[in-house]
Structure formats: C-alpha cells, structure tokens
C-alpha positions as CSV (number, residue, x, y, z in Angstrom):
1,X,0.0,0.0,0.0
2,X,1.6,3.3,-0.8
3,X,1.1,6.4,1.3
4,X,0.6,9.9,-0.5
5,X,3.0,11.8,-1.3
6,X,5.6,9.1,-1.1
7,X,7.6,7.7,-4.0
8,X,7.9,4.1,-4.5
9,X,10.9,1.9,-4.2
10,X,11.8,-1.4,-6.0
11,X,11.4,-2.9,-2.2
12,X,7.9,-1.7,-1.9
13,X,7.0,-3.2,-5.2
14,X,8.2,-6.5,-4.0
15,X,6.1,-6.4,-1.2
16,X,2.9,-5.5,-2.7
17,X,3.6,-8.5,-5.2
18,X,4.4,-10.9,-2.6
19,X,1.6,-10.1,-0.8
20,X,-1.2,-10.2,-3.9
21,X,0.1,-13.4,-4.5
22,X,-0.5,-15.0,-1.2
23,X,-4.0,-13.1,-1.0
24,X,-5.1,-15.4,-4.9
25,X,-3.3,-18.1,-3.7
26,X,-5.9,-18.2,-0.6
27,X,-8.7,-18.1,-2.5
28,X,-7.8,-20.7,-5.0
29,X,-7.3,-22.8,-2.0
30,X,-10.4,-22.1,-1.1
31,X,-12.6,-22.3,-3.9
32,X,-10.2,-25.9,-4.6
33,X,-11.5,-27.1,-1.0
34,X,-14.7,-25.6,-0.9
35,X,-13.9,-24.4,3.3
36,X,-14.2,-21.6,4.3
37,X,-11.3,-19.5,6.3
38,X,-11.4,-19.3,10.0
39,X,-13.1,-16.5,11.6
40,X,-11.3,-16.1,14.4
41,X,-13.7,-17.2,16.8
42,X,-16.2,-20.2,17.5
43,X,-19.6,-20.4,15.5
44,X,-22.5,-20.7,18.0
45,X,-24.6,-23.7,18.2
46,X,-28.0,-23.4,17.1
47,X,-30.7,-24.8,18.9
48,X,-31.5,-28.4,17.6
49,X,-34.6,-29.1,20.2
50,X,-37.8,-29.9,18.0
51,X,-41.0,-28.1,18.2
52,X,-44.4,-29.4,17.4
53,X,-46.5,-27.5,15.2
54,X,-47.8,-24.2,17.0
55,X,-51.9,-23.6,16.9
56,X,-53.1,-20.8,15.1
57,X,-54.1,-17.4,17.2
58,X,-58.0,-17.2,17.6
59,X,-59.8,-15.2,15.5
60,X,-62.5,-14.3,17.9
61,X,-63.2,-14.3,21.9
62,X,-65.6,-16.8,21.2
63,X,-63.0,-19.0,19.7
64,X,-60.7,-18.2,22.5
65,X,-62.9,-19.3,25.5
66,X,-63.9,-21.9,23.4
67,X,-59.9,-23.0,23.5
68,X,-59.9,-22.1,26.8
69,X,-62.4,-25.0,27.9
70,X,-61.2,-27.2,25.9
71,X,-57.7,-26.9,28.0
72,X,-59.8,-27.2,31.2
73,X,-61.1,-30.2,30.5
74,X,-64.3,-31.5,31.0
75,X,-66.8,-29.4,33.2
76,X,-67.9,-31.0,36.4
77,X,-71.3,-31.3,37.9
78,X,-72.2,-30.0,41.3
79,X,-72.0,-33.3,42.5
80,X,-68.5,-34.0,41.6
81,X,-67.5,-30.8,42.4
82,X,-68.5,-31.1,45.8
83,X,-67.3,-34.6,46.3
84,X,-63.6,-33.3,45.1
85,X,-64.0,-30.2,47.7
86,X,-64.5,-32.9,50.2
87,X,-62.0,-35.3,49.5
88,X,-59.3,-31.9,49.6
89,X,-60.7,-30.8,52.9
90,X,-60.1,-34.3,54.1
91,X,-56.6,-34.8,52.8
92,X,-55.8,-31.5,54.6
93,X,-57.7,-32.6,57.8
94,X,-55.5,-35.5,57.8
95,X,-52.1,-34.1,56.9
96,X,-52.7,-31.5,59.6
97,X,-53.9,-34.6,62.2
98,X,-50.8,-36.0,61.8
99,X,-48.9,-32.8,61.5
100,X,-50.2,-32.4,65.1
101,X,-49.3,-35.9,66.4
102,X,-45.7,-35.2,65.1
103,X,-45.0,-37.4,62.4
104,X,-41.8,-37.2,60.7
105,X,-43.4,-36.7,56.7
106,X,-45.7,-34.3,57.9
107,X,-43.6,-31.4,60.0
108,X,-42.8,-28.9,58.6
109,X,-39.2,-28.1,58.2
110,X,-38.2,-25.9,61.3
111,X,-40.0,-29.0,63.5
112,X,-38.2,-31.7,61.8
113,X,-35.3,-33.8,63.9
114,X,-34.8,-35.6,67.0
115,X,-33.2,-32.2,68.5
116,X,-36.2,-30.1,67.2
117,X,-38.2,-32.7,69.5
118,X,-36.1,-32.7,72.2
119,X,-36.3,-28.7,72.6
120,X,-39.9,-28.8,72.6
121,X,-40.1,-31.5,74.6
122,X,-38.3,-29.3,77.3
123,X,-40.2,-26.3,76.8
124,X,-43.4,-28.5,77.6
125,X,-42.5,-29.8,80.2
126,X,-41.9,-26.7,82.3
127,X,-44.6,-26.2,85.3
128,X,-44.4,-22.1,84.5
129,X,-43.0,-20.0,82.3
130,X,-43.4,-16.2,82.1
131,X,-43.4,-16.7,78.5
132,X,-46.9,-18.1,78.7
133,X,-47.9,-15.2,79.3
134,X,-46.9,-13.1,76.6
135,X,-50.3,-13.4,74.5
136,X,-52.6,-12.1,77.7
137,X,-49.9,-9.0,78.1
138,X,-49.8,-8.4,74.5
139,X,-54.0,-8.3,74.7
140,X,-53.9,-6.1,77.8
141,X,-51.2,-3.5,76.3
142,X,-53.5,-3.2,73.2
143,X,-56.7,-2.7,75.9
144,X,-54.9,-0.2,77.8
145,X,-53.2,2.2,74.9
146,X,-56.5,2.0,73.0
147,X,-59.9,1.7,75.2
148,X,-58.3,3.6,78.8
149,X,-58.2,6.9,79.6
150,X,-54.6,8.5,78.6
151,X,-53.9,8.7,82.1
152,X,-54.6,4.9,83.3
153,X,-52.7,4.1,79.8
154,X,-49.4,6.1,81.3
155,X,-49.7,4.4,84.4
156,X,-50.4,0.8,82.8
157,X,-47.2,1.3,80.7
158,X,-44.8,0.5,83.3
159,X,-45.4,-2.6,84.6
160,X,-46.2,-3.4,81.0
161,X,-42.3,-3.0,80.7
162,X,-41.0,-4.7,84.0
163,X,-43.6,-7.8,82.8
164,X,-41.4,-7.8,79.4
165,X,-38.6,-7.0,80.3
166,X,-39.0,-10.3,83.0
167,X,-39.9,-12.2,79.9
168,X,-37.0,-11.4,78.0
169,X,-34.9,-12.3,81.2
170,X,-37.2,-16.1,80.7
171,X,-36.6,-16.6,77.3
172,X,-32.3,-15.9,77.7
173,X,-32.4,-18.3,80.4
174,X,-34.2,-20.6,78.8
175,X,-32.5,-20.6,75.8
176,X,-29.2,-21.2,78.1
177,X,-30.8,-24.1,79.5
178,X,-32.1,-25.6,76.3
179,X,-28.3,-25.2,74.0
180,X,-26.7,-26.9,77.7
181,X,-29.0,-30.1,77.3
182,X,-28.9,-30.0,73.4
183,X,-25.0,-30.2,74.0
184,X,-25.0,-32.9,76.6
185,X,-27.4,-35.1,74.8
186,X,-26.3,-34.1,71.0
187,X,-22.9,-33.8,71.3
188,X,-22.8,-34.3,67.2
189,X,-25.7,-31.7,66.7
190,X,-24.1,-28.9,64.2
191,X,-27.2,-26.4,64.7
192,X,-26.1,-23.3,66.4
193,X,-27.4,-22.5,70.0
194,X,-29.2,-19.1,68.9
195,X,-31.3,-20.9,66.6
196,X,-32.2,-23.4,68.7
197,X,-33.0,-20.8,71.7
198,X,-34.9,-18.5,69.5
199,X,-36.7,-22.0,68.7
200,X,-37.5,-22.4,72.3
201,X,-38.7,-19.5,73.4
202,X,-40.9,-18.7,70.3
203,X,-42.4,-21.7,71.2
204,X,-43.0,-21.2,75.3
205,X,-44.7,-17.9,73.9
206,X,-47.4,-19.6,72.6
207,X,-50.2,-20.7,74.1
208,X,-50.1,-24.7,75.2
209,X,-53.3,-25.6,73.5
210,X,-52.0,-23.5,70.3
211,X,-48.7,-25.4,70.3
212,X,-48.3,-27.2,67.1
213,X,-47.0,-29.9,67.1
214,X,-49.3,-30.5,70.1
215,X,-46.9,-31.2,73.4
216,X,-46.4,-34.9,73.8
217,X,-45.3,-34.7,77.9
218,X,-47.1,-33.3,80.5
219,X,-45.8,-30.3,82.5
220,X,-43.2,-31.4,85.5
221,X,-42.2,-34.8,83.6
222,X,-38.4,-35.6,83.7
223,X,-37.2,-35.1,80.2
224,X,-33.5,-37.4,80.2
C-alpha cells in the first residue's frame, strides 16, 4: 500500500507483489477445497430441540374461550364438584392430624429432627414460664393504649415493661438451658445455640393448646 506523497521503491514493489500473491493463492485454496477460512472465533450452536406444530391465534373471543375449555377439561357437575371439595378438605384434615401428632413426613421443616423434638419437649414440660404469658400481656397493652383513659394508659405502661422486660430475662435463660441439654445429649448436633433458643422461646410464647405440634409430655415430667 503506498502512502501519499511518497515515491515508490523497487522494495515496496516487491512487497505488494508478494503479498497479492499469497491473498489469490488463498482463494484458489479455497474455492479448490470448498472451506471456508477461519473467523477467528467459535460459530454458536444453534438450537437443535424440536418443536411441534404451533396452533393458530383465535380469531374471535368466542373461539378463544372456546380454547380455553377445551384446555380445562371436561366441566364437572355439582356433584363432583363437591365430592372433590371434600375429598381436599379431608386430605388436609388429615395431613394436619398427623402434623399435630408429630409425624416425621408431615412437620414442617423448622419441627423436623430428633433435637427439634427434644427442645420442645423441654419447653413442655416446664410447670411455669413467664413466656406463657406473653399473649394475655400483648392483649392487655392493646386494651390499655386503646380503650383507657390517657392517664390509666401512662400508668399501665410501666409494669407493661418490668412484665417484658421479666420475659426477656425467661426466654435468655431458657434458651441457656435448652443449647446446655442439646449439647450434653447431642454432642454431634451442628445447629447453632441461637437458633435453637430462639426456637424455644418462640415456642414457650405460645399458648399450650396452640402449640403445634401439640406437646407430647405433661408439665413437671423428667425429660432425660
């Protein structure tokens, strides 16, 4: 290639032969071998997955509800559709009867495990626990900032606080308590002791009668 203004030499005419006659000699070896050159980088795939044939758009709403049933299936009677509202409400009865009784397949996954059993176990079997009492004290803050007198609500407020603050004391001791026994009986359990105190605590919160699973012991059984 010559630049302007610049005069040619004999060694820049050698050059620009050599180099015409490797550019023909690359395309008679190409058109010879009938390949192409390399580009320089690596042809993408193309998606060999067939497809079936795709159903024409419909033409009209009344085409396309038509469609639409047709995908439903067959429309049930009254009859059957009660029988299958039934037979669902009794599947879930009895997935939740045995969620209740504590079986294994039907826990869900934060109650699942021998250690998960053995925690509430524990927290069952207490005789007292100012944790029980965190529903009736959440009940009677919301009656006394909302149906008192502004007055009995300010004076209300402050045992309010020594009661929680007492509960907060319950729940750090008994999540103590609960990672100590975990430990001694699990020495192989990998679960760390906040979880399983948090666990514990969430659970003596509740109600006995709400408890699910439902408490297998009795309160002031030995739990070894």
């Amino acid at each position: 290639m010559s630049l302007l203004g610049r005069k040619k030499t004999p060694a820049d005419d050698a050059t620009d032969v050599a180099s015409t006659a490797a550019e023909l000699t690359g395309a008679e070896d190409v058109r010879s071998t009938g390949a192409t050159p390399p580009k320089g980088r690596p042809t993408p795939k193309r998606d060999q997955g067939r497809r079936g044939p795709v159903a024409p758009a419909p033409q009209s709403m009344s085409e396309a509800r038509a469609r639409r049933k047709a995908l439903r299936g067959p429309k049930l009677s009254k009859e059957d559709r009660k029988a299958a509202r039934l037979e669902r409400r009794a599947r879930m009865d009895d997935r939740r009867a045995r969620m209740m009784e504590g079986d294994e397949a039907y826990l869900l996954d934060r109650d699942k495990g021998p250690v998960r059993r053995y925690v509430r176990d524990i927290v069952d079997s207490r005789r007292f626990s100012l944790l029980g009492l965190f529903m009736y004290a959440a009940l009677a803050m919301l009656v006394v900032m909302f149906a008192m007198p502004q007055r009995f609500a300010t004076m209300g407020s402050t045992p309010m606080l020594m009661l929680m603050l007492l509960m907060l004391i319950d729940a750090i001791m008994l999540g103590r308590q609960v990672a100590n026994r975990v430990d001694e009986k699990f020495p192989d359990n990998a679960e760390g002791k906040f979880r399983l105190g948090l666990y514990a605590a969430g659970r003596a919160s509740q109600l006995r009668r709400m408890r699910a699973p439902k408490p297998m012991v009795n309160r002031g059984d030995i739990i070894d």
